[in-house]
VOKE-200148 format. One record per residue (C-alpha): residue in one letter; x, y, z. Coordinates in nm, 2 decimals. Last residue first. Layout:
BEGIN
<rec><rest>A</rest><east>X</east><north>Y</north><up>Z</up></rec>
...
***
This chain:
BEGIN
<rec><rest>X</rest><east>5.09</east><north>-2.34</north><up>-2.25</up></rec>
<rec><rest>X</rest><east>5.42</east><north>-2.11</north><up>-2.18</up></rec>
<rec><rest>X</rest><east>5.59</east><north>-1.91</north><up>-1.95</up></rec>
<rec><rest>X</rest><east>5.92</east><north>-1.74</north><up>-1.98</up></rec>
<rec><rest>X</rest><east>6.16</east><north>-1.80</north><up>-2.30</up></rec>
<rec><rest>X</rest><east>6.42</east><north>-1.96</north><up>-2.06</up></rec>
<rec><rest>X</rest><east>6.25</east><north>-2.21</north><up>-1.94</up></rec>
<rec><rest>X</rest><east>5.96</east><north>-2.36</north><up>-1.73</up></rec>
<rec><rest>X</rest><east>5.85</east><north>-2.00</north><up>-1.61</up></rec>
<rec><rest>X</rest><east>5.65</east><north>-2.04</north><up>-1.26</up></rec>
<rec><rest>X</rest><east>5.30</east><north>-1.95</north><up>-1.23</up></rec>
<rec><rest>X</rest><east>5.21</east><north>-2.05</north><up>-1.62</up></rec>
<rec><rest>X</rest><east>5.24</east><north>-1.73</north><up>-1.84</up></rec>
<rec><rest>X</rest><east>4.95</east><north>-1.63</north><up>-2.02</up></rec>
<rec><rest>X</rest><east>4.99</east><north>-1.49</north><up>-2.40</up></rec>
<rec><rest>X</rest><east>4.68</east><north>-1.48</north><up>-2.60</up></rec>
<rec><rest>X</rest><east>4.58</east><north>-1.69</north><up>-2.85</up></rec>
<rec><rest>X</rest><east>4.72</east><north>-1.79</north><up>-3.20</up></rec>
<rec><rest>X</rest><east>4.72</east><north>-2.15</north><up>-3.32</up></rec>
<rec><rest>X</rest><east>4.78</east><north>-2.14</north><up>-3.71</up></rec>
<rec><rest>X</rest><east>5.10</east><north>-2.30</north><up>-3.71</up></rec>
<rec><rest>X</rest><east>5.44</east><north>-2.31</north><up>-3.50</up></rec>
<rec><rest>X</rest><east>5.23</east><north>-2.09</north><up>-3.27</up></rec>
<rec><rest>X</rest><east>5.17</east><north>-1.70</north><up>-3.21</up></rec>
<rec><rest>X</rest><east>5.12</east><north>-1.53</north><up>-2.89</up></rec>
<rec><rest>X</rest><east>4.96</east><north>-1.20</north><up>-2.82</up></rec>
<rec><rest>X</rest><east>5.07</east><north>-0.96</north><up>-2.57</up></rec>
<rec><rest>X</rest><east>5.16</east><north>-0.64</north><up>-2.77</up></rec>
<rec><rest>X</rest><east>5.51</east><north>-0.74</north><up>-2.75</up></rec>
<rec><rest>X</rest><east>5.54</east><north>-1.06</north><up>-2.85</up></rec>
<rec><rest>X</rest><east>5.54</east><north>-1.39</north><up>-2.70</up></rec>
<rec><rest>X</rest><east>5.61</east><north>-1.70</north><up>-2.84</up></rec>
<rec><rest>X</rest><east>5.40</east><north>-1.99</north><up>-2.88</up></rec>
<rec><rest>X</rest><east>5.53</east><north>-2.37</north><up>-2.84</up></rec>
<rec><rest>X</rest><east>5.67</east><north>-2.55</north><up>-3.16</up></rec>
<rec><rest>X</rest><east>5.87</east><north>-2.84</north><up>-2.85</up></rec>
<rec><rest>X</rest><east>6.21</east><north>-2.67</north><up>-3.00</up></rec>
<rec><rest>X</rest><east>6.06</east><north>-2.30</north><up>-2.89</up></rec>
<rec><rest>X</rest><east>5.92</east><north>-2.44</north><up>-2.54</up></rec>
<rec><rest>X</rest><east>6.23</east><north>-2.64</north><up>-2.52</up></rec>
<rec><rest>X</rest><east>6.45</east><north>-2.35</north><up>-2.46</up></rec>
<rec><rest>X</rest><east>6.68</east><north>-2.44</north><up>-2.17</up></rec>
<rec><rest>X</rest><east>6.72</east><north>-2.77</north><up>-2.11</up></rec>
<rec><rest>X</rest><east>6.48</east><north>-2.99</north><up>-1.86</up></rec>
<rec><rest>X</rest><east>6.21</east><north>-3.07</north><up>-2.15</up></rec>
<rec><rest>X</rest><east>6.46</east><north>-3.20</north><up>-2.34</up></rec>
<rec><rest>X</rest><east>6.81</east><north>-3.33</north><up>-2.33</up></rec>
<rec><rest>X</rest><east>6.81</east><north>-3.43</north><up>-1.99</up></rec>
<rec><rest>X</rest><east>6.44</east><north>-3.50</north><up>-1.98</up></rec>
<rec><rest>X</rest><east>6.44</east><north>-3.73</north><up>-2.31</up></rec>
<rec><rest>X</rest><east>6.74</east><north>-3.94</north><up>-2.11</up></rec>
<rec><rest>X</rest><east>6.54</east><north>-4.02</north><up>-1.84</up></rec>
<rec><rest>X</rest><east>6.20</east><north>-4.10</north><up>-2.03</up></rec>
<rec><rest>X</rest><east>6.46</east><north>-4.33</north><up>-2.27</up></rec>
<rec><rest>X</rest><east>6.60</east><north>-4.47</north><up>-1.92</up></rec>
<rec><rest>X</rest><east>6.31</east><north>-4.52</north><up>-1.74</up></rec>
<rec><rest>X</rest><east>6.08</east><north>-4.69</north><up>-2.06</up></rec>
<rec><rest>X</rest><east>6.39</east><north>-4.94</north><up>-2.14</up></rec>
<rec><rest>X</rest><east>6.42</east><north>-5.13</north><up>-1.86</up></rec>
<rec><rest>X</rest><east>6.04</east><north>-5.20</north><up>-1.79</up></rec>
<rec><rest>X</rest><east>6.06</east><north>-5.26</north><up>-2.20</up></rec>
<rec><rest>X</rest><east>6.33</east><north>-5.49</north><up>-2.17</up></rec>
<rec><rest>X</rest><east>6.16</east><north>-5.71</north><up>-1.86</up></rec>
<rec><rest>X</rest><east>5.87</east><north>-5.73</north><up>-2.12</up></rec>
<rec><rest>X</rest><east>6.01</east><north>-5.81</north><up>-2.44</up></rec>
<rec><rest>X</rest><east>6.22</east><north>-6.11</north><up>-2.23</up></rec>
<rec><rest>X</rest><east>5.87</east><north>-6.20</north><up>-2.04</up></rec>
<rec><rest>X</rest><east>5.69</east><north>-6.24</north><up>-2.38</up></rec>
<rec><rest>X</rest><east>5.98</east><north>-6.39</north><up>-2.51</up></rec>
<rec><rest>X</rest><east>5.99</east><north>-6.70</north><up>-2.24</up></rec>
<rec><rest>X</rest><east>5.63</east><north>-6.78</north><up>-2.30</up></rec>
<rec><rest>X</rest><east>5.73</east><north>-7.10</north><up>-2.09</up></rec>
<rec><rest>X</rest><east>5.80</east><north>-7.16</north><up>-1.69</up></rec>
<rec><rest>X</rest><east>5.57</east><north>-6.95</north><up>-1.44</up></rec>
<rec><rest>X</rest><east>5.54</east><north>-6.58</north><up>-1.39</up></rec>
<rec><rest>X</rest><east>5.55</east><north>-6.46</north><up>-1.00</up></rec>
<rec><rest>X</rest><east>5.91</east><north>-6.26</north><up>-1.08</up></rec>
<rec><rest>X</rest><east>5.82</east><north>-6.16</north><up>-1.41</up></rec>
<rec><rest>X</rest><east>5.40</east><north>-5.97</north><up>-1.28</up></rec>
<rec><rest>X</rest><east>5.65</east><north>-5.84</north><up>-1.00</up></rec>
<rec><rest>X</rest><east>5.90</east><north>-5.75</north><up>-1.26</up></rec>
<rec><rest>X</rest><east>5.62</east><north>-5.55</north><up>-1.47</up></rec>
<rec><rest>X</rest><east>5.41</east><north>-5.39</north><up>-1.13</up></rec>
<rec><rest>X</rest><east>5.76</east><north>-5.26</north><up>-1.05</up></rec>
<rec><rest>X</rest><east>5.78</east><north>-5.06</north><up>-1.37</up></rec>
<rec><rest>X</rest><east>5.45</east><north>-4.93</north><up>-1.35</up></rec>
<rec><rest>X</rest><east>5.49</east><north>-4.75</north><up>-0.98</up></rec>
<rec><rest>X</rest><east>5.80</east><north>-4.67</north><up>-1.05</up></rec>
<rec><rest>X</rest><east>5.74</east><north>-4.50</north><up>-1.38</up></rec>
<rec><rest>X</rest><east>5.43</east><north>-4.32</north><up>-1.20</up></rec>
<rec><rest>X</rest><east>5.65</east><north>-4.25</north><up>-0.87</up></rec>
<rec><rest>X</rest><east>5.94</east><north>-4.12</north><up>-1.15</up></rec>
<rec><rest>X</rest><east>5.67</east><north>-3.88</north><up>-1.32</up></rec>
<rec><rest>X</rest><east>5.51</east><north>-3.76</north><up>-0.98</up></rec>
<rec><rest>X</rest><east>5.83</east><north>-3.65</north><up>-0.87</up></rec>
<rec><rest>X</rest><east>5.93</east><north>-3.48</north><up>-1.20</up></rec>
<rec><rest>X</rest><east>5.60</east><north>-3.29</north><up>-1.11</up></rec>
<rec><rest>X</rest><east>5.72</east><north>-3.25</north><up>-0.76</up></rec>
<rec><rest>X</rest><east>6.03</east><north>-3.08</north><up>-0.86</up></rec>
<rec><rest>X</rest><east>5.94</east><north>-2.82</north><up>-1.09</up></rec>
<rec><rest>X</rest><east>6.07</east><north>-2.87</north><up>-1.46</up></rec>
<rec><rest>X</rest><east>5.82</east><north>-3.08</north><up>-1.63</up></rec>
<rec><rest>X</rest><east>5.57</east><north>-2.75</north><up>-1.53</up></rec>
<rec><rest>X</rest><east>5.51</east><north>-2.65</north><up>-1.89</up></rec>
<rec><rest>X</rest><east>5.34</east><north>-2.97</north><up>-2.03</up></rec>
<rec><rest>X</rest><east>5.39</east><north>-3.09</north><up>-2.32</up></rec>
<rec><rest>X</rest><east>5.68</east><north>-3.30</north><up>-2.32</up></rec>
<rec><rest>X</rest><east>5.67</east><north>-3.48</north><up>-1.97</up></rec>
<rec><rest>X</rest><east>5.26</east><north>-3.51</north><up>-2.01</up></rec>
<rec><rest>X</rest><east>5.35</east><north>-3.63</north><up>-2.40</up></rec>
<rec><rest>X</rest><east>5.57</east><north>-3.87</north><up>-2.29</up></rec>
<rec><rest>X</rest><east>5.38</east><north>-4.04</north><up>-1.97</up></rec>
<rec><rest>X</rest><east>5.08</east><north>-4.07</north><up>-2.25</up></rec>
<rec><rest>X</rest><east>5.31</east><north>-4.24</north><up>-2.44</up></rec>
<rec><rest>X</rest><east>5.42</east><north>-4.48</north><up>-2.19</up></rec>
<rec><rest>X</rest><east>5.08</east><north>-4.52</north><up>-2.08</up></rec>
<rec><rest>X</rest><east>4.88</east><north>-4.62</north><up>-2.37</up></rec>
<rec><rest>X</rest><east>5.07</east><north>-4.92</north><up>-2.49</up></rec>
<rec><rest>X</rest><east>4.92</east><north>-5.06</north><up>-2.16</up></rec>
<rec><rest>X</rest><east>4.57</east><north>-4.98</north><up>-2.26</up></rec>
<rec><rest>X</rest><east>4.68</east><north>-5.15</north><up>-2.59</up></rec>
<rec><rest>X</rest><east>4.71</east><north>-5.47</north><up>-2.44</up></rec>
<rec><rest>X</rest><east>4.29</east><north>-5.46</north><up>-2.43</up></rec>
<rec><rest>X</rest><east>4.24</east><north>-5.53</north><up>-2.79</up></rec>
<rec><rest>X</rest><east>4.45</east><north>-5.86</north><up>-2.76</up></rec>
<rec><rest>X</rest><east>4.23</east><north>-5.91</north><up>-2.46</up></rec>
<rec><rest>X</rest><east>3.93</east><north>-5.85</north><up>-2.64</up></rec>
<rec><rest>X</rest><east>3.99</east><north>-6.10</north><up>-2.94</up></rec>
<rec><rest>X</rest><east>4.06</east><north>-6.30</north><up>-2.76</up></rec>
<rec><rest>X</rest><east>3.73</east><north>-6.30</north><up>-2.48</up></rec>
<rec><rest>X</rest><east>3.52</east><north>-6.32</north><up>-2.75</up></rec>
<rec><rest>X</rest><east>3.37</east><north>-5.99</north><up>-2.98</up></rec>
<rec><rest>X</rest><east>3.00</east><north>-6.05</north><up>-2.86</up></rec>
<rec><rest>X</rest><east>3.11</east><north>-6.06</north><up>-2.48</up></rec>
<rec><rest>X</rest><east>3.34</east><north>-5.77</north><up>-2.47</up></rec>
<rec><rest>X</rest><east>3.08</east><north>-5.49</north><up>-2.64</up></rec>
<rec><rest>X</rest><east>3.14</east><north>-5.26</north><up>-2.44</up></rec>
<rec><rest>X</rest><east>3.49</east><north>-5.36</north><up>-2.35</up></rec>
<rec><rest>X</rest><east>3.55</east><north>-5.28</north><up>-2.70</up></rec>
<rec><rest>X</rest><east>3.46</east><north>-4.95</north><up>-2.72</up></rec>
<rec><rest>X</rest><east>3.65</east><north>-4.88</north><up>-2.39</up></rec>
<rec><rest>X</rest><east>3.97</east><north>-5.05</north><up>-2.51</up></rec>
<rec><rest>X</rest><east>3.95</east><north>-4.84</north><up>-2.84</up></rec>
<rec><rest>X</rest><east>3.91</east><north>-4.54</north><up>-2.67</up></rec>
<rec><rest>X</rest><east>4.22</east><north>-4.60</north><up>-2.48</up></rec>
<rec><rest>X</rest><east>4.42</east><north>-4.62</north><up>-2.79</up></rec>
<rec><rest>X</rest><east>4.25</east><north>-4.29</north><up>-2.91</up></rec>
<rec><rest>X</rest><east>4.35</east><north>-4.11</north><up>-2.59</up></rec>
<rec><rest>X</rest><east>4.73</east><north>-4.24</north><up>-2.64</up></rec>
<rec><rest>X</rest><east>4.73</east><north>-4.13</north><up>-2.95</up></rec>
<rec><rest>X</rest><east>4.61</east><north>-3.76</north><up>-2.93</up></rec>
<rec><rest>X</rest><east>4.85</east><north>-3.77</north><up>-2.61</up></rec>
<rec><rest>X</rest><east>5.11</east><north>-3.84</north><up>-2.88</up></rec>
<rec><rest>X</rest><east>4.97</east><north>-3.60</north><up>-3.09</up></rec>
<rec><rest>X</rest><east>4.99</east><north>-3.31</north><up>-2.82</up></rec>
<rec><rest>X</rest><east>5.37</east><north>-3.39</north><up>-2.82</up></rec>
<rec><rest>X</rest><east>5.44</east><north>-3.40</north><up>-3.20</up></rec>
<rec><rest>X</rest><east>5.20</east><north>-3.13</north><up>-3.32</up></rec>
<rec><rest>X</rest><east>5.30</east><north>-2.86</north><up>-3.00</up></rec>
<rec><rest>X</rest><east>5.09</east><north>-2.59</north><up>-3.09</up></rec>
<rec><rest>X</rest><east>4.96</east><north>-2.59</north><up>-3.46</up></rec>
<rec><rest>X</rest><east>4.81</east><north>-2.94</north><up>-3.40</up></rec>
<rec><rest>X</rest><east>4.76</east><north>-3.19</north><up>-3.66</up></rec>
<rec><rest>X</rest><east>4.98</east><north>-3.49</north><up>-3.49</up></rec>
<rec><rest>X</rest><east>4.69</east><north>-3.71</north><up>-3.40</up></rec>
<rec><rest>X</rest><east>4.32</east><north>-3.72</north><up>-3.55</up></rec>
<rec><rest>X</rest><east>4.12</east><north>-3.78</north><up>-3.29</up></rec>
<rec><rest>X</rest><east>4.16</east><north>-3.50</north><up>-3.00</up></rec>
<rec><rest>X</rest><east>4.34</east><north>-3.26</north><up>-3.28</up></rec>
<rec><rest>X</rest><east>3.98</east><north>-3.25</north><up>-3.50</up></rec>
<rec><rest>X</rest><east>3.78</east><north>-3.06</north><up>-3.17</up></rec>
<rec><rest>X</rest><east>4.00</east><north>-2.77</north><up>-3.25</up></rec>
<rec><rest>X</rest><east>4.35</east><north>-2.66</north><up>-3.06</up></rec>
<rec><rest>X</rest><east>4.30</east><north>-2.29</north><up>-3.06</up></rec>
<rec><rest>X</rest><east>4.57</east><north>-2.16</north><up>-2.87</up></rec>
<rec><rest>X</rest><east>4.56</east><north>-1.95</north><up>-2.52</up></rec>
<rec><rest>X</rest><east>4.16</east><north>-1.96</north><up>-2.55</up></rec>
<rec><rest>X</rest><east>4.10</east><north>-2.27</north><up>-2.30</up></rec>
<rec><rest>X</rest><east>3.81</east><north>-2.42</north><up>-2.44</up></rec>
<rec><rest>X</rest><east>4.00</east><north>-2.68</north><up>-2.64</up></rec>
<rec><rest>X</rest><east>4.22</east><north>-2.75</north><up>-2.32</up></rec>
<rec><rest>X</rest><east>3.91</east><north>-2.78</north><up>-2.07</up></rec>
<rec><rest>X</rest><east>3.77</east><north>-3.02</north><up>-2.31</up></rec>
<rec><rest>X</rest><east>4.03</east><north>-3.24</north><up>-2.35</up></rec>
<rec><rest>X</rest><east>4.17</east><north>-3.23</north><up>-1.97</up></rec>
<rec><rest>X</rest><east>3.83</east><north>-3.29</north><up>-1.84</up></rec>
<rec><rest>X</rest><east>3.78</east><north>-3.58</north><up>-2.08</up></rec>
<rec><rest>X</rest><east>4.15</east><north>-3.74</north><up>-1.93</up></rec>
<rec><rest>X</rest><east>3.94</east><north>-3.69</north><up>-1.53</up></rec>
<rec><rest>X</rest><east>3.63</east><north>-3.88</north><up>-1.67</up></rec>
<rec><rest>X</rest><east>3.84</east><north>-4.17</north><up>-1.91</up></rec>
<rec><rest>X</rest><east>4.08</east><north>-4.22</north><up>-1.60</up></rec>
<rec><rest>X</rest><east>3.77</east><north>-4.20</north><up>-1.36</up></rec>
<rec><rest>X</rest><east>3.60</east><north>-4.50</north><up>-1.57</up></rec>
<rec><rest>X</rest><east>3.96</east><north>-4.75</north><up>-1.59</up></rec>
<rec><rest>X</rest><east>4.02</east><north>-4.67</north><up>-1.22</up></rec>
<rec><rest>X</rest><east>3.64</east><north>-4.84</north><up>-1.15</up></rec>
<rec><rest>X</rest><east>3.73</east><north>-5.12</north><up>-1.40</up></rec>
<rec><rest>X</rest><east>4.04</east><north>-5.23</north><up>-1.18</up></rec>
<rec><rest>X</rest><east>3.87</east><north>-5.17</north><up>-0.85</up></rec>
<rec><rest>X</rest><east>3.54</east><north>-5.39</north><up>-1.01</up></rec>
<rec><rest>X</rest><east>3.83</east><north>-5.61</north><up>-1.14</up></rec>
<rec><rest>X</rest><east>4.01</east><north>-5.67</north><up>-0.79</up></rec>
<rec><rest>X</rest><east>3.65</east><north>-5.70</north><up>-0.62</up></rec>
<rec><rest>X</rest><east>3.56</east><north>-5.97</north><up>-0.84</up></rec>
<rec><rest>X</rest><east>3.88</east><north>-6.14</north><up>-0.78</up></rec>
<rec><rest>X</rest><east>3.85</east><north>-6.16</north><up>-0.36</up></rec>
<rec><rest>X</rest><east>4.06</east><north>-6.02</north><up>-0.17</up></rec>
<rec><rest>X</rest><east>4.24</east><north>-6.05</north><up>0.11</up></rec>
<rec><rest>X</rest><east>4.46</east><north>-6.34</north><up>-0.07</up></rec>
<rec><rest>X</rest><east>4.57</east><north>-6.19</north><up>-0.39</up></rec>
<rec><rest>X</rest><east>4.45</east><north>-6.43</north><up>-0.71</up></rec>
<rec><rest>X</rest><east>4.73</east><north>-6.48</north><up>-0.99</up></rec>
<rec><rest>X</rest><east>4.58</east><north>-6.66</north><up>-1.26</up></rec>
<rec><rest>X</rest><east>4.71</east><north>-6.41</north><up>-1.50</up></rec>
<rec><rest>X</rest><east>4.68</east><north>-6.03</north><up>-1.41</up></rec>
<rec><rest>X</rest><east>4.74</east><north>-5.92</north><up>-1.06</up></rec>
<rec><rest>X</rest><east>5.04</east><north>-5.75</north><up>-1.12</up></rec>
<rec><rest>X</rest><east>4.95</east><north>-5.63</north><up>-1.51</up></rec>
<rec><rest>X</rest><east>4.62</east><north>-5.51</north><up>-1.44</up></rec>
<rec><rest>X</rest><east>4.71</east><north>-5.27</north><up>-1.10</up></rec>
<rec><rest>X</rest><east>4.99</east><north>-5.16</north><up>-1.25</up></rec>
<rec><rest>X</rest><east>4.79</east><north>-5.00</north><up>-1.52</up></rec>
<rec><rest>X</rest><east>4.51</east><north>-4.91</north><up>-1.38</up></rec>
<rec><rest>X</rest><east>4.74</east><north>-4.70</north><up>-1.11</up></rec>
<rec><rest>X</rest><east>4.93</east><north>-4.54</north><up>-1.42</up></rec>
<rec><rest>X</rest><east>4.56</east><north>-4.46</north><up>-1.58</up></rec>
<rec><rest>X</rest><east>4.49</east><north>-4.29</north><up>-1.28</up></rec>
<rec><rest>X</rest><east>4.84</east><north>-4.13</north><up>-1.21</up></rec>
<rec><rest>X</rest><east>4.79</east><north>-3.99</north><up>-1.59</up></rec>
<rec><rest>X</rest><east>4.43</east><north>-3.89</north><up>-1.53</up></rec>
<rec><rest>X</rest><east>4.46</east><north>-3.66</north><up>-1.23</up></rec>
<rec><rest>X</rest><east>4.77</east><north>-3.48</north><up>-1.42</up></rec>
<rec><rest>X</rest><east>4.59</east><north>-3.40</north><up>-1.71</up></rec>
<rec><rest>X</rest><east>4.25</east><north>-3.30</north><up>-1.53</up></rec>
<rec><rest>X</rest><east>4.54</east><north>-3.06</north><up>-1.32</up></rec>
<rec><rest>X</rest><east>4.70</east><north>-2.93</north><up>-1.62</up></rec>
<rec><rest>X</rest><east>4.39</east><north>-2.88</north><up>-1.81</up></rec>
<rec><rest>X</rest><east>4.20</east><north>-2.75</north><up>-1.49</up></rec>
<rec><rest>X</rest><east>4.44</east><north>-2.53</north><up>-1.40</up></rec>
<rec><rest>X</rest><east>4.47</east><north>-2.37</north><up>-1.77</up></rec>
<rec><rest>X</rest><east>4.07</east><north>-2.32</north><up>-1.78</up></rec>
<rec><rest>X</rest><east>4.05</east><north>-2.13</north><up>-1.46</up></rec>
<rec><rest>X</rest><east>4.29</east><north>-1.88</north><up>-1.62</up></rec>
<rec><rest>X</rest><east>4.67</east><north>-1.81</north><up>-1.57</up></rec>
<rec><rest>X</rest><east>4.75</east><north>-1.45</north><up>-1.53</up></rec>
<rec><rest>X</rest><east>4.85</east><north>-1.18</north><up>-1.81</up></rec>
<rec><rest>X</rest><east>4.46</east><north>-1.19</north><up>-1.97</up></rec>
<rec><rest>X</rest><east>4.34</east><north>-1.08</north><up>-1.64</up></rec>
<rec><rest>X</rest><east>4.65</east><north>-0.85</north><up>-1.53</up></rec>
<rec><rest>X</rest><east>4.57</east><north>-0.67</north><up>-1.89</up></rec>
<rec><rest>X</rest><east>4.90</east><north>-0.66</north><up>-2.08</up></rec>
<rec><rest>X</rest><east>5.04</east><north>-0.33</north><up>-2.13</up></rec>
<rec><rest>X</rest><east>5.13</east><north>-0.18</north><up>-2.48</up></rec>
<rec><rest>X</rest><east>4.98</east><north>0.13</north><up>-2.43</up></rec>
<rec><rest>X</rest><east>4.91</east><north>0.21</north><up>-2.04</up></rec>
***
C-alpha cells in the first residue's frame, strides 16, 4: 500500500541491537575498571590476592571495554538510521543527530584513547607522567554515563535506569571506600573527591528529571523526526530511515 512502511525497514535492525547492547556492555565495563582502580589504588594491597593479579584483572577490563565501546562505534556508523561518519568518532560535537550527546561519548572515547596510547608506551614516558595521563580514564566515565543516559532511547525503561544507578553506585562507593582507607595529608584531593562522588548522582539525577525522563526529549536532544513517507530527518544533514526502538521512549514515538 502507498505510503506504508516496509515491516523490514519499520523494525529495529541487527545493527541498532548491537549499538545499544556494545554501548551498554562497555559502560558497565569501563564502570567496573573504574571502581576497581580507584579502591584498590594507592598502596592498598587486598589480602586474597595478590597485586599482579589485581592489575592483570584491572588491565583485562580496560581491553574488553575498548573491544565492546569499538563494537558500539562501528555498529552505529554502519547502522543506516543516520549517517554519523567516521569524523564524529574523533572529532566531538559534529554530529547532525544528537551533536551534544554523541560528542560527549565522542569525548569520553578520545580520553580513553589517550590512556591506551600511553600505556603503550608507559615505560618510555615515566611512571608520572603516565599516571597523570591515566586520571583521565576516570574523567571518562561520568561523561560517558551522560551521553548513554542522553542518547540513548531506552533511558526511560526501568532496568536501564537500573543499570545507570548500579553503575553510579558501583563508582561512587569505590570513591568513599578509596576516602575512608586514605591516610592523613593531600586533604584537597580527598575534599574534590568526596564532592565529585556527591556531585555526579545528583546532577545525573536531576538531568533525568528534567531530561531524558520528560516528555519530548528526542526533539530537544536534535533527534530525527518522522514523516509520513517513512524517512527521518535530523537537526543537520543526518537522514536515514525511520525505525522505531521496541518500546517508544517519549512522546514523539521511537527514536535512534
Amino acid at each position: 500500500m502507498t505510503g506504508l512502511v516496509p515491516l523490514a525497514a519499520a523494525g529495529p535492525s541487527p545493527l541498532w541491537y548491537a549499538t545499544r547492547a556494545g554501548g551498554t556492555v562497555a559502560l558497565v565495563l569501563l564502570t567496573a575498571t573504574v571502581a576497581l582502580g580507584v579502591a584498590v589504588g594507592g598502596r592498598y594491597a587486598p589480602r586474597r590476592l595478590a597485586r599482579f593479579e589485581v592489575s592483570a584483572l584491572h588491565r583485562n577490563l580496560s581491553v574488553l571495554t575498548l573491544v565492546f565501546l569499538a563494537l558500539h562505534i562501528v555498529t552505529a556508523i554502519l547502522d543506516t538510521f543516520v549517517h554519523l561518519g567516521w569524523l564524529v568518532t574523533v572529532v566531538p560535537f559534529t554530529a547532525s543527530y544528537r551533536p551534544l550527546w554523541l560528542g560527549l561519548g565522542t569525548v569520553a572515547f578520545d580520553l580513553l584513547l589517550a590512556v591506551a596510547a600511553t600505556s603503550a608506551v608507559r615505560l618510555r614516558m615515566g611512571q608520572r607522567r603516565w599516571k597523570t595521563v591515566h586520571w583521565l580514564a576516570y574523567a571518562a566515565w561520568p561523561v560517558a554515563l551522560f551521553h548513554a543516559a542522553g542518547t540513548g532511547t531506552d533511558t526511560r525503561l526501568t532496568p536501564q535506569l537500573t543499570l545507570y544507578a548500579g553503575c553510579v553506585a558501583l563508582a561512587v562507593g569505590a570513591v568513599w571506600w578509596r576516602l575512608y582507607r586514605a591516610g592523613p595529608g593531600r586533604f584537597a584531593v580527598r575534599l574534590w573527591a568526596g564532592l565529585a562522588a556527591v556531585a555526579v548522582p545528583v546532577v545525573l539525577a536531576a538531568f533525568l528529571n528534567s531530561g531524558p525522563l520528560q516528555s519530548g526529549w528526542a526533539h530537544r536532544a536534535g533527534g530525527v523526526t518522522a514523516t509520513s513517507t517513512g524517512t527521518g530527518t535530523g537537526t543537520g544533514t543526518g537522514t536515514g530511515s525511520v525505525r522505531p526502538a521496541p518500546a517508544p521512549t517519549d512522546d514523539e514515538g521511537g527514536d535512534e
